[in-house]
N, C-alpha and C positions, 0 to 999 in steps of 0.2 A: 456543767452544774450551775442551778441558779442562783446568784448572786446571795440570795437570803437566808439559803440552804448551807453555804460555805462558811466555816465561823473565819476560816482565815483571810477569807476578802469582807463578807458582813464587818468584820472589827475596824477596819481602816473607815466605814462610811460611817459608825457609831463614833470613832476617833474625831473624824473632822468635824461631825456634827458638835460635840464639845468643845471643837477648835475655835468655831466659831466666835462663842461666847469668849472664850480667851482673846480672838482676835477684837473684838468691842471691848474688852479691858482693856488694850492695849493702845487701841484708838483715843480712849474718853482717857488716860494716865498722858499721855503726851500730847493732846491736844493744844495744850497752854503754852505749849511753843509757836505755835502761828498765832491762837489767841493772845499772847501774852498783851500787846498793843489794844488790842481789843478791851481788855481784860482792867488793864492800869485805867484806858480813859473813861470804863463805864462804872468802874467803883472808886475812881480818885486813888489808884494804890502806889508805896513807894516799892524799890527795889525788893524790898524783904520780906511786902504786906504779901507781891503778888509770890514770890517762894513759898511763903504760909500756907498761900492759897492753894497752888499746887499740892504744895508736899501735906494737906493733911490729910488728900486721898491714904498718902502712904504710911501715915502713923496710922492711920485706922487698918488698914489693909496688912502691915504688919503686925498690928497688936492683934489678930486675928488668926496667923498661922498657925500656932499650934491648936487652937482653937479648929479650925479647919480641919487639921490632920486628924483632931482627935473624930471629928464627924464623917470625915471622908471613911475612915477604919470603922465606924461604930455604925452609922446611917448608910452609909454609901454613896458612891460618888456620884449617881442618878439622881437621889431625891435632892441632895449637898448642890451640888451645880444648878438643878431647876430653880429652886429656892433666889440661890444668889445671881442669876442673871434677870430672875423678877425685882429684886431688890434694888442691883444697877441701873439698871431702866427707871424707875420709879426716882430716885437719884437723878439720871443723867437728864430727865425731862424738869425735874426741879432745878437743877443748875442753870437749865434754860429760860428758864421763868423769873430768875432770881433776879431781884431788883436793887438788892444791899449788898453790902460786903459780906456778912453776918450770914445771910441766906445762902448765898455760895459756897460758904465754907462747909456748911452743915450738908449742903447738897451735894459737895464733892466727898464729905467723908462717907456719904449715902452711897455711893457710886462705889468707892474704897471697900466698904461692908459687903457689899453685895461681889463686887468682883472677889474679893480676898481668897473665898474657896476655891476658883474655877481651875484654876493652877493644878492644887495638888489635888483636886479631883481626876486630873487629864493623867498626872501621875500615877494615880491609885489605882484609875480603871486601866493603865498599862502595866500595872505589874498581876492584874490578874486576867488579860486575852494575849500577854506577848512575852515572851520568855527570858529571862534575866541577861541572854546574851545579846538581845534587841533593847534592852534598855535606856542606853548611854543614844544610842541612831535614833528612839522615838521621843526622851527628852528633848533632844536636837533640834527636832520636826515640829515639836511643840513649841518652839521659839523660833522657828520657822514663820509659823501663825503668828506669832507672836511679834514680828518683823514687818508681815505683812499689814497688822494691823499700826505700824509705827508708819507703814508707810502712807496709809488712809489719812492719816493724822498730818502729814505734810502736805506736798502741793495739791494731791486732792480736796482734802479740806481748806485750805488756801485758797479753789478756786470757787468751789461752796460756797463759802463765807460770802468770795465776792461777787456772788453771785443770787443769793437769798439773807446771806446776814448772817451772824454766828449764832442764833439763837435757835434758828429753826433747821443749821446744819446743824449743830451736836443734838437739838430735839430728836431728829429722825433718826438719827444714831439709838434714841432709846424706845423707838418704836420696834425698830430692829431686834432690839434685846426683848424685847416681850415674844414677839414668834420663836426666835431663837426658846427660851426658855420652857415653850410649850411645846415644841418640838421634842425637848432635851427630856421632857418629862415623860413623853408620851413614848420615844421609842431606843432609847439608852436601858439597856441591864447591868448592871454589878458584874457577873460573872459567863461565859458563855454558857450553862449550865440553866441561870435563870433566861436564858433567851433560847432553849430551847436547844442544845447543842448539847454532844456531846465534849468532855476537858479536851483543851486543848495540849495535845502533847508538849512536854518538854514544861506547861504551866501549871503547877498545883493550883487546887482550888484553894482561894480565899474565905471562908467565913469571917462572918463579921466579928470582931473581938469583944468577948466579953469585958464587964467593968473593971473586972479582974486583973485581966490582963489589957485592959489598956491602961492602969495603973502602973505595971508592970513594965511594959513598953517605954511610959514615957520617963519612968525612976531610970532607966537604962539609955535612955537615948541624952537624958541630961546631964547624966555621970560621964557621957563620951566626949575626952577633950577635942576629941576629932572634929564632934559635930560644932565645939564653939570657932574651933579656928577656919573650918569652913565657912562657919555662919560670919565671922568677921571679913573674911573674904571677898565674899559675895557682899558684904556691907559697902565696900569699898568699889570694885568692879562693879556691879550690878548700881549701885549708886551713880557712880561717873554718867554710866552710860544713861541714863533716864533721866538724869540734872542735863547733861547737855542736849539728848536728842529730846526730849520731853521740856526744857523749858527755858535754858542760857541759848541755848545753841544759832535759834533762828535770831534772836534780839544780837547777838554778837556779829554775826554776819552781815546785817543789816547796818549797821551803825560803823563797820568796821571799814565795809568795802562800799557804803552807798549803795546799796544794789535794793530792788523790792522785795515784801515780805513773801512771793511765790518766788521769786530765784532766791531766797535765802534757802525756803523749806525745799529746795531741789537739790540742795547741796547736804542738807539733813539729814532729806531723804536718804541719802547714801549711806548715813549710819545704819538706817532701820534695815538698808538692801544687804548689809553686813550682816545684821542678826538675823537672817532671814538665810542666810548663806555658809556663815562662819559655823552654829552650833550644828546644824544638820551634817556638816562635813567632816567638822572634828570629832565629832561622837561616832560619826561612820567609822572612820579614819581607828580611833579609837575600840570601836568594837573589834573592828578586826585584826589589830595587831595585839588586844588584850593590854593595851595599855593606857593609862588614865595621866600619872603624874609628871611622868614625860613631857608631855603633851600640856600638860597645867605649866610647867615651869616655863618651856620656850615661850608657850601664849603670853605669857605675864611677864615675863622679859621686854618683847617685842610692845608690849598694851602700852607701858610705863614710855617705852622712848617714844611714840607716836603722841604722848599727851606735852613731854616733855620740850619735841621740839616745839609745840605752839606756845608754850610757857618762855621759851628761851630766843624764836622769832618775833613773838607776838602780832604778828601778819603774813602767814608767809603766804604767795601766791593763790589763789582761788581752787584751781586746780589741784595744788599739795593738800588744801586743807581739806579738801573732796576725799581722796585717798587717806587721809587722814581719819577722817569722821569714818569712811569704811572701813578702815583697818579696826577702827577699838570695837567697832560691832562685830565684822569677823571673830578679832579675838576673844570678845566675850564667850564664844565657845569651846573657850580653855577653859575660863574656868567653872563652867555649867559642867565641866564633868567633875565638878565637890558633889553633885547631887550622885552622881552614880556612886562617888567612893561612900559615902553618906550610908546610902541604902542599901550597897554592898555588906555593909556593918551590920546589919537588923535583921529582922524578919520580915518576910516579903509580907504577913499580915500589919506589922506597923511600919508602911510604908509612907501612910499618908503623916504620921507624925514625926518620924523621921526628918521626909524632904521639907514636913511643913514648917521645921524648929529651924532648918538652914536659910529656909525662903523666910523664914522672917527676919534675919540679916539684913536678907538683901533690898528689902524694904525698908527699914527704920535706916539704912543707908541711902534711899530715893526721897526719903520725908526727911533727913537732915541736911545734907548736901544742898541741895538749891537754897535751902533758906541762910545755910552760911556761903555762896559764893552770893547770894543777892544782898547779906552786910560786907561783905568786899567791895562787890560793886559801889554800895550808896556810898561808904568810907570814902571812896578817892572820886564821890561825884562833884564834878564844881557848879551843881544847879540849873545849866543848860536843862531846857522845857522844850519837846515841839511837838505841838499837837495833841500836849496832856498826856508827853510820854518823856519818862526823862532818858538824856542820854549819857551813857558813860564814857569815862573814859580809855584810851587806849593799856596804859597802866593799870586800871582796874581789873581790865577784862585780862592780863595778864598774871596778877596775882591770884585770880578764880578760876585759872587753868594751873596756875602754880597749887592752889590747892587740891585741884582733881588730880596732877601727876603725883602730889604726897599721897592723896588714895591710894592711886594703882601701884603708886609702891610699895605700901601697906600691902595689897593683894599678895604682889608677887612676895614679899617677905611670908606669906602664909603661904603660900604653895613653895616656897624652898623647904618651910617648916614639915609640912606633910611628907617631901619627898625624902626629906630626911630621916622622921620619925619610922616611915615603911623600910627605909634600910636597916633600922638603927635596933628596929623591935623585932623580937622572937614573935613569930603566927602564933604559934599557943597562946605566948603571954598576950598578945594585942586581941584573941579572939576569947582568950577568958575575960578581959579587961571591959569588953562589950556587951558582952551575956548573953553571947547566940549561940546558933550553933555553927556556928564557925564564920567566917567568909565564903560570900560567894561565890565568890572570883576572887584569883591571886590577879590583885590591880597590873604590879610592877615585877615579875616573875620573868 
């Protein structure tokens, strides 16, 4: 059968075409770990200017997710995704242009805006071509991309840069986003239904939600204390992981071990080979033994000691810290399965506001974080300059891992919390408590 004619293989090349644009989020958010140098000497910034700079991708990006969720459910995740990978691009070519500090910041929150829907668009359009038992394996996948483009972001762009200059590597990155975006417009449907297909078994159709009830939705999805202690979670985890492979990570390694900013970002790179590895297998993993919080608790056990030993070393070997930076990306895919139990709670029509009230956690946790480990850093700086970049100290750099392992411990204290509450609650009580009709799936059963 031809490829266009089958909605069960057509949905995977609709899937990745959206991936896409998620993988250029992902790129232009963690860039500023190899640029970071770049970055301080071409706008004069300290320790906490260039964190700002970074993280106001992520205040805008998370001030936007429920915002998002509520368009992905209402507009659809076709016109929702086109929209905001033009808007990236538009952003990401302005950052390249930027000449002040001021213009950067406004260019990266452009970027911030524009990527914030693409997420729970990738979301949206998988809870209406793939069926709730694929959901936890195609979230996964989706950070997969999502990995991949972390990976773009290090020694590849590393060798870019030194190779054209950073201006005209991350430019082309938003040249990219503009085809992407006219692609995503031109041949992405909502539903297999508007592409011509008949339902796909085992997948209700979605309709778009009325005003009505996306009032309704979101009165329910705010009332779930599930969804805040999730959302704090993910504030935490998802946090860590985007402060260090997004913006500490490469400046630490460089200053720590002497080494160059391309063999820093190789060793990075190993967190991004993590997320690109970790969520796809746990959610696999995950689907097919029907269990989530399991699976949450071990990950967040193991996340906390892999941050703790660099906090408690504060040097250890080259190679440990490789294994290291890979482990917390793997693990990140424990607790990406808050978005299954999340959306497991709701209705598969407010899916997009649902995942998009958790995802904004875990953003205003990527927009806080670097800017409180980069006042760590300046705190215990003694003024060393080289090259119009300042450098830290070894103790700095250990109190700013000392605060990412209080994160992940924060994490895991929220996933003991969940695995407790699914033992502790009656289904009736926890599924009247939600306002659905019932659970999807018994998570921990």
């Amino acid at each position: 059968m031809r490829l266009w004619r089958d909605p069960l293989r057509w949905r995977w090349i609709l899937w990745a075409m959206m991936g896409v644009g998620f993988l250029l989020v992902n790129a232009n958010r963690l860039s500023t770990a190899v640029l970071a140098e770049d970055l301080m000497a071409a706008f004069g910034t300290t320790g906490a200017q260039l964190g700002t700079l970074h993280a106001f991708f992520f205040w805008v990006y998370a001030a936007m997710q429920i915002p998002s969720g509520i368009l992905a459910d209402r507009v659809g995740p076709r016109a929702t995704a086109a929209a905001g990978a033009a808007v990236m691009s538009v952003g990401t070519i302005g950052f390249a242009a930027a000449e002040t500090y001021l213009v950067a910041v406004l260019a990266r929150g452009l970027i911030g805006l524009g990527g914030s829907v693409i997420f729970v668009c990738i979301l949206r359009f998988c809870a209406t071509w793939f069926r709730a038992d694929e959901f936890a394996t195609m979230s996964g996948l989706t950070f997969t991309i999502s990995g991949l483009g972390g990976v773009i972001a290090t020694t590849p762009l590393a060798i870019a840069v030194g190779a054209v200059g950073w201006r005209t590597a991350i430019g082309s990155l938003g040249i990219v986003g503009f085809v992407t975006a006219v692609a995503v417009f031109a041949l992405i449907r909502d539903t297999p239904t508007q592409a011509g297909f008949e339902s796909i078994e085992g997948v209700p159709e979605q309709a778009p939600l009325t005003n009505a009830e996306l009032r309704t939705s979101l009165e329910n999805v705010i009332r779930d204390p599930q969804v805040w202690v999730v959302a704090l979670m993910l504030f935490c985890a998802t946090g860590v992981n985007l402060t260090l492979f997004g913006l500490w990570g490469v400046p630490y390694v460089v200053q720590s071990y002497d080494v160059t900013v391309t063999t820093a970002s190789t060793i990075t790179l190993l967190g991004s080979v993590g997320i690109m590895t970790g969520p796809p297998a746990i959610g696999w993993v995950s689907d097919r033994l029907d269990r989530r919080l399991e699976l949450l608790v071990a990950g967040g056990g193991c996340f906390v000691a892999c941050l703790a030993l660099v906090t408690v070393v504060g040097r250890p070997p080259l190679p440990v810290l490789g294994v290291i930076f890979f482990s917390t990306g793997f693990l990140l895919g424990a607790f990406l399965l808050g978005f299954t139990v999340v959306k497991n709670r709701h209705p598969a029509g407010a899916s997009g506001i649902s995942t998009g009230t958790v995802n904004a956690g875990a953003f205003v946790g990527a927009a806080t974080l670097p800017t409180v480990m980069g006042w760590a850093l300046d705190t215990y700086w003694t003024g060393e300059i080289v090259g119009g970049v300042r450098v830290y100290t070894p103790f700095g750099y250990r109190v700013a891992f000392g605060i990412a392992t209080v994160a992940g411990a924060t994490a895991f204290g929220c996933a003991l919390w969940l695995y407790h509450h699914e033992r502790t609650t009656p289904r009736s009580a926890d599924a009247g408590n939600s306002n659905t009709d019932g659970l999807c799936e018994n998570d921990d059963d």
